[in-house]
C-alpha positions in Angstrom: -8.8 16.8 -7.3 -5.2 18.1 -5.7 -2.3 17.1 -7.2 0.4 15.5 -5.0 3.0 18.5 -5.3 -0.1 20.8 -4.1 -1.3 18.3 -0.5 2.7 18.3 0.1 3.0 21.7 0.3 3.3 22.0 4.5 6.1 19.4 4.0 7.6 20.2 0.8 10.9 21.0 2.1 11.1 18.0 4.3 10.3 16.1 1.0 13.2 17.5 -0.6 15.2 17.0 2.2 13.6 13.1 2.5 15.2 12.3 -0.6 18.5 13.0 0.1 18.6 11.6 3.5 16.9 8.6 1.9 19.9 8.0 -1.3 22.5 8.5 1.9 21.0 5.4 3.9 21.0 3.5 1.5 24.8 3.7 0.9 26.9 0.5 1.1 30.7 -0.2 0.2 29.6 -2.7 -2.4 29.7 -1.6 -5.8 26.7 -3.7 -7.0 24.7 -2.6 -4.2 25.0 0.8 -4.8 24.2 0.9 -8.2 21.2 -1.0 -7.9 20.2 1.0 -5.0 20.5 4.1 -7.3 18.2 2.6 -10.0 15.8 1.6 -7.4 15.7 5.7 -6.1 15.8 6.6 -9.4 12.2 4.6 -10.0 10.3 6.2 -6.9 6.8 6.4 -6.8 4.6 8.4 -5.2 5.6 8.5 -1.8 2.8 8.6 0.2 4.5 6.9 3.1 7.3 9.5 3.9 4.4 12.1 2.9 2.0 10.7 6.0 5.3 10.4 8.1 6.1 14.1 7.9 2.4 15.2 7.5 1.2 13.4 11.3 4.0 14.4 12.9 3.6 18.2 12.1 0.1 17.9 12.8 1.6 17.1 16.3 4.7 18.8 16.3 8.1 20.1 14.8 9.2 17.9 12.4 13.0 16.3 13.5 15.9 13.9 12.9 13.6 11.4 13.9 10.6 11.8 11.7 13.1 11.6 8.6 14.7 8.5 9.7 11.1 7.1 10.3 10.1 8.4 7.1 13.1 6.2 5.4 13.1 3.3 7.3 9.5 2.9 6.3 10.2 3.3 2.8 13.3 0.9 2.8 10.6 -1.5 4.1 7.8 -0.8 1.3 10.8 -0.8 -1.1 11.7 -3.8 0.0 8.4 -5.6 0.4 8.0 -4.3 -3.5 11.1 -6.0 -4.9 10.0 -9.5 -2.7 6.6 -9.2 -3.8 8.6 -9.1 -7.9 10.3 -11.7 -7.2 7.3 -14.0 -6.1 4.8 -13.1 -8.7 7.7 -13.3 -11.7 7.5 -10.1 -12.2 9.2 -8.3 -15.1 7.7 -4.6 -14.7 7.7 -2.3 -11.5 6.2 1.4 -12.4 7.1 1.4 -16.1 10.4 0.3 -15.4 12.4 -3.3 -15.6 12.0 -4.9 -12.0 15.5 -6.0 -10.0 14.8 -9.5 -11.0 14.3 -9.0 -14.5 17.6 -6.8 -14.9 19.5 -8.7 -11.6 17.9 -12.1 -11.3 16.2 -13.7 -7.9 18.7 -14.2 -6.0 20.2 -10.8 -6.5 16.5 -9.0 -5.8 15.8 -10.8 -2.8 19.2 -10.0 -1.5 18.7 -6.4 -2.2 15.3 -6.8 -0.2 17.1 -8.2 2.9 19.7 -5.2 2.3 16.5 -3.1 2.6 15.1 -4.0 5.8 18.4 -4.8 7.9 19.6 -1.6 6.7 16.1 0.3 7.6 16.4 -1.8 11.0 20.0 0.2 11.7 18.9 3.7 10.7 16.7 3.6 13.8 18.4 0.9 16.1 21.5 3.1 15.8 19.9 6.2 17.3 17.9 4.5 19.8 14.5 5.1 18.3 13.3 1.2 19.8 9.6 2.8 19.7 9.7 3.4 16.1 11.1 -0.3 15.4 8.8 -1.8 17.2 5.8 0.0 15.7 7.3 -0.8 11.9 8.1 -4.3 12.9 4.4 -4.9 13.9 3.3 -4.0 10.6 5.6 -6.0 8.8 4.5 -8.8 10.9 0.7 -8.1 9.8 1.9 -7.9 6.1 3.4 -11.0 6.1 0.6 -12.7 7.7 -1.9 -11.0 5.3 0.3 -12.1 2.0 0.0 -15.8 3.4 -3.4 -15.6 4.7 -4.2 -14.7 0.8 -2.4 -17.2 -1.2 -4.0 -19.6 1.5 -7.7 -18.7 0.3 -6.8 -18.4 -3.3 -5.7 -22.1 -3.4 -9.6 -22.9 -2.2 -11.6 -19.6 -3.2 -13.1 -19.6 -0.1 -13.0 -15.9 1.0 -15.7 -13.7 2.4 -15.9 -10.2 3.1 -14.5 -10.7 6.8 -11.2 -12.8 5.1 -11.1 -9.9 2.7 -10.6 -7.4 5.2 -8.3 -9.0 7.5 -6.3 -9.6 4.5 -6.3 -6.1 3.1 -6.0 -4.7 6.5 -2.7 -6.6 7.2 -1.2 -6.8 4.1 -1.8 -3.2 3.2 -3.7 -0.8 5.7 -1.1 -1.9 8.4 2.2 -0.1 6.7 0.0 2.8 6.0 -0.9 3.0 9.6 2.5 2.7 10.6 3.4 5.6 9.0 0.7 7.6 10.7 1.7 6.3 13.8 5.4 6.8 13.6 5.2 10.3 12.3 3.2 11.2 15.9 5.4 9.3 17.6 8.5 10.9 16.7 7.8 14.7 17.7 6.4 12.9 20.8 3.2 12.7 21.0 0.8 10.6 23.4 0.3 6.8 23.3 -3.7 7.7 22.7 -2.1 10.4 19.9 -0.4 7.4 18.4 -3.0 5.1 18.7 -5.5 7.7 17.1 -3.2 8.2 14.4 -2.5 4.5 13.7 -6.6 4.1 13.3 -6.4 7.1 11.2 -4.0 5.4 8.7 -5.5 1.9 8.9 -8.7 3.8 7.8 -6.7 5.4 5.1 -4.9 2.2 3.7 -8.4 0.3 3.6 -9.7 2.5 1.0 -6.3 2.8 -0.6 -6.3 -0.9 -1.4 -10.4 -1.1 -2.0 -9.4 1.4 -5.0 -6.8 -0.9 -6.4 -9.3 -3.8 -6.2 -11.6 -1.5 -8.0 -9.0 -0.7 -10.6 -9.2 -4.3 -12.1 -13.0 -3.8 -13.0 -12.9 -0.2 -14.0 -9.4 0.7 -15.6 -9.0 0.1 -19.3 -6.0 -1.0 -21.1 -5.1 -0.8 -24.9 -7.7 -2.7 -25.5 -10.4 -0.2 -24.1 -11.1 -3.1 -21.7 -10.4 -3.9 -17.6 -7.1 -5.6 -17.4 -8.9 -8.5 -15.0 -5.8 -9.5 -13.2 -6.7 -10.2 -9.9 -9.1 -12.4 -11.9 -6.0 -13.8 -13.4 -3.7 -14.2 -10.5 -6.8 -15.8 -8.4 -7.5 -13.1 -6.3 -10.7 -12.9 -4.5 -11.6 -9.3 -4.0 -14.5 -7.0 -2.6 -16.3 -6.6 -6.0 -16.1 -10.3 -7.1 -16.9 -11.6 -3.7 -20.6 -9.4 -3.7 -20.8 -10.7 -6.7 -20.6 -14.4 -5.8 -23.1 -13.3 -3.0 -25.5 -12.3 -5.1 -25.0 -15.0 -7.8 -27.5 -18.0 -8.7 -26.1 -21.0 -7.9 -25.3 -22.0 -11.7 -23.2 -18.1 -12.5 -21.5 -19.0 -9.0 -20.4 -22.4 -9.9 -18.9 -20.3 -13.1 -17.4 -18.0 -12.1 -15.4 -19.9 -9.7 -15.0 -22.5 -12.4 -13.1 -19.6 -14.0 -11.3 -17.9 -11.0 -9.8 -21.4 -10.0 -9.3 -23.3 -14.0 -10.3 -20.3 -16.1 -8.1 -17.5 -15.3 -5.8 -17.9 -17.7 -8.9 -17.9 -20.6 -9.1 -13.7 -21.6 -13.1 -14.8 -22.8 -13.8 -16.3 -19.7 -12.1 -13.3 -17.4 -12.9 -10.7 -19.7 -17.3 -12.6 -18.8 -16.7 -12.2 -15.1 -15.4 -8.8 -15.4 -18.7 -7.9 -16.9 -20.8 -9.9 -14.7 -19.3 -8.4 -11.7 -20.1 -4.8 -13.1 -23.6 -6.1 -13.8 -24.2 -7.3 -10.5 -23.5 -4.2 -8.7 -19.9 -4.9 -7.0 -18.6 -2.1 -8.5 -21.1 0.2 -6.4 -20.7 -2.2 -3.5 -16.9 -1.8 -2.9 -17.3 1.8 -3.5 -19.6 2.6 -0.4 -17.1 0.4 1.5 -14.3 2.5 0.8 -16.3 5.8 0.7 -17.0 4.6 4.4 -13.4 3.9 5.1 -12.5 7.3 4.1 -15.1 8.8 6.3 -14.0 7.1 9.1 -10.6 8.8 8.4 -11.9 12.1 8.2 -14.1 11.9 11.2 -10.7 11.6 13.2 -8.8 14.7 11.5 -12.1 16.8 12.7 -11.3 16.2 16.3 -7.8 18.3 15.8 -8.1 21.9 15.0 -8.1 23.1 11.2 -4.9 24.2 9.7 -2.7 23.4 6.7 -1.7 20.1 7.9 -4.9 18.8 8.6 -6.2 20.0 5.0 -3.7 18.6 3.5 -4.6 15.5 5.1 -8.1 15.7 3.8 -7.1 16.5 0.3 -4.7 13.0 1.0 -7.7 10.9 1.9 -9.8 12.1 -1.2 -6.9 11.7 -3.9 -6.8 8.2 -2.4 -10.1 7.3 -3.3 -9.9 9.2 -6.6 -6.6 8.6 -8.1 -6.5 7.8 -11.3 -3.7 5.1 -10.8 
């Protein structure tokens, strides 16, 4: 599998450039701010969204002023989803380091967060780019609705495959997608060139978020064993969900007993975990997002091969077969 550092490589100076451009906007006249804006760029993760910014808008075009600022504004707005998303689940760890409300408090991290977004909103408003807004603000829209639409169905455990999708398709494919589209968009590319790209990336962030669901069955702790947290947090995801399919009546009644009174009982997560495995949902959720990817690469073969669209491959198979 390519590392990231190798499928950057068409972009890796707009990368380096990214990073700069992105400490600059996030530059404020507040003291606080800017030192916990520092610690936040000093905990970056993998950047895939700036990545698929400048990687779609090559594969259409010269890379400009406005690809960066679509590159940043989108990553103010993951940031900034991140810290809420903290702040919500209690969260003390983000990426091996302390989250803002651990080291800051609530009311300081959610602050930061609205920093985040009205400041993303300006980077573009400011130049005019209202296309770009309007594509992010769609998918921040869709992620709020999909964040909802899950803590809904937790409180009755009543999701099936089509609520799973809508819910990972909003809440995670649609940023993604985003991304796709606003790199096209900004070295001027067609409205059926955006809309191609946007399926594109909605094809790509399916399968990103099928493999996180996967990583609660398969990953291994300290322990040797899965971590079960979506278990835990009441989360009903593609595995579990075949699983329930599949189940006789008394296992279902179970292991919904457990998802809804249990989760907090390591025995009784740690038995759905295995059951789940045993019942093939582990195999299940892979073809799914096997699919997802195809459907990704059956829209990069319609553009002619070169080092952007290979890099774009290599993207869609590290997706499905990152390790974290």
């Amino acid at each position: 599998m390519e590392t990231l550092d190798q499928i950057k490589t068409p972009v890796k100076g707009e990368m380096e450039e990214f990073e700069k451009t992105f400490r600059k906007a996030l530059s404020s006249k507040v003291a606080m701010l800017d030192h916990i804006t520092h610690y936040l760029v000093r905990r970056k993760g993998k950047q895939l969204r700036p990545m698929l910014v400048f990687l779609t808008a090559k594969l259409h075009g010269d890379i400009n002023d406005t690809s960066h600022r679509g590159a940043a504004f989108l990553e103010m707005i993951h940031t900034a989803t991140l810290v809420h998303d903290d702040v919500v689940d209690d969260a003390n760890m983000r990426r091996g380091f302390f989250s803002l409300n651990a080291l800051w408090k609530n009311k300081i991290a959610v602050l930061v967060g609205d920093y985040l977004l009205a400041k993303g909103q300006l980077l573009v408003v400011d130049n005019g780019e209202y296309h770009i807004l309007g594509l992010v603000s769609e998918a921040v829209r869709k992620m709020s609705e999909g964040e909802l639409l899950q803590i809904e169905k937790a409180r009755r455990l009543d999701v099936d495959e089509k609520i799973y999708y809508q819910i990972i398709e909003h809440k995670t494919a649609s940023l993604i997608s985003a991304c796709c589209a606003v790199g096209a968009s900004s070295v001027g590319a067609s409205e059926e060139e955006i809309e191609l790209m946007r399926k594109f990336g909605s094809h790509l962030g399916m399968a990103f978020q099928i493999k996180d669901d996967l990583f609660d069955y398969q990953m291994v702790n300290k322990s040797g064993k899965p971590s079960g947290i979506d278990i835990k947090e009441q989360k009903m995801t593609l595995p579990l969900i075949y699983a329930l399919n599949k189940a006789k009546r008394s296992d279902k009644k179970r292991i919904i007993s457990t998802v809804k009174n249990h989760h907090d009982n390591p025995k009784r997560v740690a038995e759905v975990v295995e059951y789940v495995n045993a019942s093939g949902g582990i195999e299940y959720a892979e073809e799914a997002m096997y699919s997802y990817r195809s459907a990704a690469l059956e829209i990069l073969d319609s553009f002619d091969d070169s080092e952007v669209k290979s890099s774009l491959k290599k993207l869609a198979d590290y997706i499905i077969e990152r390790s974290k």
